[in-house]
N, C-alpha and C positions, 0 to 999 in steps of 0.2 A: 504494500500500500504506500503512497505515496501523501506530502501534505500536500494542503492545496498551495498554489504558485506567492500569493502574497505572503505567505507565514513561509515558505520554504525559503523567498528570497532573502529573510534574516538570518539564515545562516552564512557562515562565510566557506564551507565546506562540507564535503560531504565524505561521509569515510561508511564503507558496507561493512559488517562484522558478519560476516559469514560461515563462523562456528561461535560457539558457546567458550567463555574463555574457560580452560582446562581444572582454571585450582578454582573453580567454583562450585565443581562437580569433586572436586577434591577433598573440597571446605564442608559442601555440604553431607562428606560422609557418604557418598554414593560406589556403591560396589562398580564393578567394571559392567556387567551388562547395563546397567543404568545408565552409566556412560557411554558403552556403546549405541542405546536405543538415543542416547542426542547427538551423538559424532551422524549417526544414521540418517536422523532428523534433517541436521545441516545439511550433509551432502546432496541430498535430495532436491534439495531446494531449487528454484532455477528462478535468476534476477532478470527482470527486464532491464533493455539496454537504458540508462540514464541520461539523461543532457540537458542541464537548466538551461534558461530563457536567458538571455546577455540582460543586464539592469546595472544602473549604477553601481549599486550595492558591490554586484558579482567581478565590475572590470576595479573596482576600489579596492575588492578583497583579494583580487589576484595581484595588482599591483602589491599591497603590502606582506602577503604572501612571498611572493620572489624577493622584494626585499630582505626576506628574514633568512630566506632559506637561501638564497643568490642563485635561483634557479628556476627560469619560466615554467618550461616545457613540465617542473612536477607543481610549478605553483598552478598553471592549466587544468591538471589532471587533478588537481584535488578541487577547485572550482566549480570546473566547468564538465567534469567526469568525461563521457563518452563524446561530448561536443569538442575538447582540446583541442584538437588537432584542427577546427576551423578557425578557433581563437587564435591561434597559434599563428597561423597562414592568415589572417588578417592582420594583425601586430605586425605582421614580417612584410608583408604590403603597403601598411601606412607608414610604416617605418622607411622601407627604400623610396618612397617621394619626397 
């Protein structure tokens, strides 16, 4: 499920967790079949492909993103997910004029 576009555009990132983190199933005292019926769970799963809407917010947050990290092409991917590489190829366009 996804949020709707105006509540999603307040984030500055998007990060998928795609298993369950391990020492939680650790923590919570779960034998091994337990854990494997949620490693199971997870694998199972299948993401639709992601790519927010370009907004102020998102080209702000990718800008200060690469400043932190000194790297577009992952401050893109953490942004803009699946969209990156259009970002990317636009930045790289308005930038050679």
């Amino acid at each position: 499920d996804s949020l709707p576009e105006a509540l999603a555009d307040r984030f500055d990132l998007y990060l998928r967790c795609a298993t369950p983190n391990p020492a939680a199933a650790r923590d919570l005292d779960l034998d091994g079949g337990y854990r494997a019926i949620l490693g199971n769970h997870y694998a199972r799963l299948e993401y639709a492909t992601f790519s927010p809407q370009v907004s102020a917010r998102r080209v702000y947050a990718m800008a200060r993103i690469e400043k932190a990290l000194g790297d577009r092409e992952a401050a893109a991917r953490l942004v803009f997910v699946a969209g990156a590489d259009d970002i990317l190829a636009a930045h790289a366009a308005a930038s050679a004029t």
